[in-house]
VEXDREN-2710 file (C-alpha; in Angstrom, 1 decimal):
% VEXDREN-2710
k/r/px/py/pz
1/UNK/231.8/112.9/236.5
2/UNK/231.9/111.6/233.2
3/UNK/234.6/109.1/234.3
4/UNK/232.5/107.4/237.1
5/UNK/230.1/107.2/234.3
6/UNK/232.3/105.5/232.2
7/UNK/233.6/103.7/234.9
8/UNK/230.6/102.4/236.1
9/UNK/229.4/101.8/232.4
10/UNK/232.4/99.9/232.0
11/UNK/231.7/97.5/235.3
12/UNK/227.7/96.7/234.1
13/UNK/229.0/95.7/230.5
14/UNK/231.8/93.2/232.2
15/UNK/229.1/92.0/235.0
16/UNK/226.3/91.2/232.1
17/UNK/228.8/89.7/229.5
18/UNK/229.9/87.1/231.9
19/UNK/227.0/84.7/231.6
20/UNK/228.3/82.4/233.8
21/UNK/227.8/85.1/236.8
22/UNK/224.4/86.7/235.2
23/UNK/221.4/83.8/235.7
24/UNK/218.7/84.9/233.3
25/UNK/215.3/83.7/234.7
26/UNK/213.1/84.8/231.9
27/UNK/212.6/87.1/228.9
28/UNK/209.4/89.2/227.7
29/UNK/209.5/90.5/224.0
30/UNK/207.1/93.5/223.6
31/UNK/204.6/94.5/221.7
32/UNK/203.2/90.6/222.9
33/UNK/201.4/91.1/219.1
34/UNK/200.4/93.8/217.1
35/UNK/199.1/94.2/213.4
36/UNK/200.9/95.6/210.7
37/UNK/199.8/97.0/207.1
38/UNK/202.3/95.1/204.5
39/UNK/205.1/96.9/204.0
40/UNK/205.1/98.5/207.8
41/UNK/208.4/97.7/210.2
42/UNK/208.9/97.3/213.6
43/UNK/211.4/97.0/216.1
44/UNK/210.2/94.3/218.8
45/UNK/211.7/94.8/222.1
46/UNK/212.4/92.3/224.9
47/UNK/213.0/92.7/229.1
48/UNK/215.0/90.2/230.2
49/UNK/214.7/88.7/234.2
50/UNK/217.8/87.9/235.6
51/UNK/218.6/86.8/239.4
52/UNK/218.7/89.9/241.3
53/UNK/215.7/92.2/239.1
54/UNK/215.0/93.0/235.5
55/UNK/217.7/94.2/232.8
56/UNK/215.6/96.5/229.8
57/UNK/219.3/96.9/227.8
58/UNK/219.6/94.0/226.5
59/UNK/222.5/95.1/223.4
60/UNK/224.8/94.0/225.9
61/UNK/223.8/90.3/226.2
62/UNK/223.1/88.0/223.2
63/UNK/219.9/87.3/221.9
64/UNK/218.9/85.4/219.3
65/UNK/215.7/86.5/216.8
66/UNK/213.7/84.6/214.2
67/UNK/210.3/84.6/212.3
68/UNK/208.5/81.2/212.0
69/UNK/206.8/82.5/208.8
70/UNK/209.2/84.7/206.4
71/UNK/206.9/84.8/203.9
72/UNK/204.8/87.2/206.2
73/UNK/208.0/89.0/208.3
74/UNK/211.1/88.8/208.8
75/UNK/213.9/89.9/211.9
76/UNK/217.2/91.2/211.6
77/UNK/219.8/90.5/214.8
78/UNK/218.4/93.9/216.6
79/UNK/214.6/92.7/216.6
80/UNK/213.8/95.0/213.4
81/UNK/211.0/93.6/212.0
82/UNK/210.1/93.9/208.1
83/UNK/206.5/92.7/206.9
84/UNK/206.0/91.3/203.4
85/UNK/203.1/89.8/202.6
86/UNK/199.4/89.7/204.4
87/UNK/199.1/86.8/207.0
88/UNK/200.8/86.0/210.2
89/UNK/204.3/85.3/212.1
90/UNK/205.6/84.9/215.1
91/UNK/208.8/86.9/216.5
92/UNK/210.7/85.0/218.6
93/UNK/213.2/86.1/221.1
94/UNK/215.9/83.7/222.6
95/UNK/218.2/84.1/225.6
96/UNK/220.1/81.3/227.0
97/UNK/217.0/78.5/227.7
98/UNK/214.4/81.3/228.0
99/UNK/212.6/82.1/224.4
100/UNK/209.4/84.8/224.3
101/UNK/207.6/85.8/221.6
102/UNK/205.3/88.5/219.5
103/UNK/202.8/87.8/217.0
104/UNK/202.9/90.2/213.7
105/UNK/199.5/89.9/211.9
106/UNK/199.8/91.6/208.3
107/UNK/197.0/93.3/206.6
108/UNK/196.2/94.9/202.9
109/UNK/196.7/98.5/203.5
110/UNK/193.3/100.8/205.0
111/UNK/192.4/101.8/201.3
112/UNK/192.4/98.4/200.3
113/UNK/190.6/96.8/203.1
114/UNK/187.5/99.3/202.3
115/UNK/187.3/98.9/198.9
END
């Protein structure tokens, strides 16, 4: 059993690395946007549509991830998500010609939003 798993494991990884056979149609990162106390991380997430349904494991094909505003957040490779200061950035997500984004807003922690 745990060979046809492998097995079959082994076939989805070869059919999604070949780009050329996999047509991506679309991504969607999620959360779409969400608000963060500075200092809070996040791993954003993203679906990706290909030709023939959707595909929610995307370590196995390439995506691309960067903040438009560091100064606010910034993304490692995996869509880890590290705020810094209080304002806004936006996440985004590439994949092939398709792109999708989530927008972090930062804010000054509860205690100091009272006060």
């Amino acid at each position: 059993m745990k060979n046809i798993l492998f097995c079959l494991s082994a076939l989805l990884l070869l059919l999604v690395s070949c780009s050329d056979e996999l047509k991506i149609n679309g991504i969607k990162a999620y959360p779409e946007n969400i608000t963060l106390i500075k200092g809070d991380s996040i791993r954003v997430h993203a679906t990706i549509d290909f030709e023939g349904g959707k595909y929610n494991e995307p370590s196995l094909i390439k995506l691309g991830w960067n903040s438009d505003n560091e100064h606010v957040a910034t993304v490692d490779s995996t869509g880890f998500v590290r705020t810094h200061n209080i304002g806004s950035s936006n996440i985004i997500v590439t994949c092939e010609n398709c792109m999708s984004q989530c927008e972090i807003t930062v804010i000054e922690s509860s205690t100091e939003a009272s006060e």
